[in-house]
Rosetta silent file (secondary structure, phi, psi, omega in degrees, C-alpha in Angstrom):
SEQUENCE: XXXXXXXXXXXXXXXXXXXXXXXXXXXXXXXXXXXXXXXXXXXXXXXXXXXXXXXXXXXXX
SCORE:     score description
SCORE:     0.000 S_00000001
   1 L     0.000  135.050  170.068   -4.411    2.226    2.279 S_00000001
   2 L   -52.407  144.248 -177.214   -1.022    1.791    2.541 S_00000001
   3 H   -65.409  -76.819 -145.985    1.550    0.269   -0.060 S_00000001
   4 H   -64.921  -46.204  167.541    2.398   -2.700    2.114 S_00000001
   5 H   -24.453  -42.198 -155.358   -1.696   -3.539    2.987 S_00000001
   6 H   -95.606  -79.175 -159.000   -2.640   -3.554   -0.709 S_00000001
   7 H   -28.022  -79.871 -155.985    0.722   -5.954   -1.316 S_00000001
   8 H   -50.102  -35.856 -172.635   -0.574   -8.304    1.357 S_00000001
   9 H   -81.983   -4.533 -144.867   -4.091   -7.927   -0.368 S_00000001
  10 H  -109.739  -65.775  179.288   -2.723   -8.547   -3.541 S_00000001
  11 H   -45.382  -52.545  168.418   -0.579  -11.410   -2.355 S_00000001
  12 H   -39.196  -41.727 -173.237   -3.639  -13.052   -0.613 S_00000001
  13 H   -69.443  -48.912 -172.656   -5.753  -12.834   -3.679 S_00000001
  14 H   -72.468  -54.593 -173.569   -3.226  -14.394   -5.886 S_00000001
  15 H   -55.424  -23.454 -171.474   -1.943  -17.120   -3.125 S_00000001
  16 H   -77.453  -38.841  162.975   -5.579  -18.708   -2.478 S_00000001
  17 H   -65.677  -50.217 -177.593   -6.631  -20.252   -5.710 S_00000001
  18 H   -38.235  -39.744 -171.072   -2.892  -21.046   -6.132 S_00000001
  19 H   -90.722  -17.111  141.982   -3.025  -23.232   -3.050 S_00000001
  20 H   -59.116  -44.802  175.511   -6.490  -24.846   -4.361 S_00000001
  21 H   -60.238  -59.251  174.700   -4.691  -25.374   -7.442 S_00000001
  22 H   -58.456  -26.201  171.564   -2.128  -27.298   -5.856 S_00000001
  23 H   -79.743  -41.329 -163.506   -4.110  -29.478   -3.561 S_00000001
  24 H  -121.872    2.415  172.320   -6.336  -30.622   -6.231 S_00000001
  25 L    51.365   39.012  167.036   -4.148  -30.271   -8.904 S_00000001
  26 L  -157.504  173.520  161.435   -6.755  -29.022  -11.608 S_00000001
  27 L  -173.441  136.445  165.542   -8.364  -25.500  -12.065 S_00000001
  28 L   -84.781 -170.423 -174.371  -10.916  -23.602  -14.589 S_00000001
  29 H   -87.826   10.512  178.954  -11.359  -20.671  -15.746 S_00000001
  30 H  -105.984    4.209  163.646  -13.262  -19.039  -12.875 S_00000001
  31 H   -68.889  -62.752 -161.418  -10.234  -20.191  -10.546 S_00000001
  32 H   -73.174  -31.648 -150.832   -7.590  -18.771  -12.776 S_00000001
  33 H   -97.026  -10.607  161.563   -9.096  -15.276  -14.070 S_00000001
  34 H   -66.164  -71.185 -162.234   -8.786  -13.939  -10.216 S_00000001
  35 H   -41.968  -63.827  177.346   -4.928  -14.505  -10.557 S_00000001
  36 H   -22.105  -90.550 -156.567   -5.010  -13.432  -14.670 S_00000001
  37 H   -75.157   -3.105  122.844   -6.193   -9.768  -13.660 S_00000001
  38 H   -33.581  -72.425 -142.662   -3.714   -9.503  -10.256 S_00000001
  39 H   -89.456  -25.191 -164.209   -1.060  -10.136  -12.518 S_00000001
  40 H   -89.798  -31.279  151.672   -2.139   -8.068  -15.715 S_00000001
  41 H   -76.557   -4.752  152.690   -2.606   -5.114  -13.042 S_00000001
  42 H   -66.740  -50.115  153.782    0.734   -5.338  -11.470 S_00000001
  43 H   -15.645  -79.892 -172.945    1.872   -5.265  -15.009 S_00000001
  44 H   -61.720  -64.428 -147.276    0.513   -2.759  -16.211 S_00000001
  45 H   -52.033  -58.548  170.345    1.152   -0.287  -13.088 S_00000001
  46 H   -28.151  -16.963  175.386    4.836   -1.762  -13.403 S_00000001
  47 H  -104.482  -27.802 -177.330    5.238   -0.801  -16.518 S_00000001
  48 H   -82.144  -29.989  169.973    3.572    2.583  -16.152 S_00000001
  49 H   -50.312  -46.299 -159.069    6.141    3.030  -13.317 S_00000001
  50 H   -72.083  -53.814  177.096    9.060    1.802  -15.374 S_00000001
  51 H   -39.930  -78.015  179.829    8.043    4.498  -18.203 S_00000001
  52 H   -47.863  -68.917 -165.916    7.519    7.302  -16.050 S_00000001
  53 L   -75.512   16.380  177.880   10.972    7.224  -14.184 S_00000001
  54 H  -101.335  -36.662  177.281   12.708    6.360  -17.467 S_00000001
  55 H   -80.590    4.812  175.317   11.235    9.627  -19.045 S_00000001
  56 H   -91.946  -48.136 -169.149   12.256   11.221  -15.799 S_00000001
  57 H   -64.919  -23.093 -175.198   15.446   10.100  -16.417 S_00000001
  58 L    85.208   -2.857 -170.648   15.509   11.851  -20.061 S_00000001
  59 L  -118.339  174.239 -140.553   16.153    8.551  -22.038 S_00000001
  60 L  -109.150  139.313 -172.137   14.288    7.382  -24.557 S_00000001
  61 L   -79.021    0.000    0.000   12.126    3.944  -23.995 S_00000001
């Protein structure tokens, strides 16, 4: 799969409860915890990214 596919899946995942959430203005926790772990793995790999070229880079994090 392709970088921009898994964006689009990624994006999809997160926008559809968001857009229940807005229409009905409330949400639990089995709404929210799809979004939660989208965001805590874009994190992380963002950060693991972020590391890696800074240690590429020689300087110290």
């Amino acid at each position: 799969m392709d970088k921009r596919r898994i964006a689009g899946l990624a994006t999809a995942t997160v926008a559809a409860p968001l857009v229940m959430l807005g229409l009905t203005g409330t949400a639990n926790a089995a709404e929210i915890t799809p979004i939660a772990e989208v965001v805590d793995g874009t994190v992380a790999d963002l950060s693991s990214t972020i590391g890696a070229v800074v240690d590429a880079l020689g300087f110290e994090a």
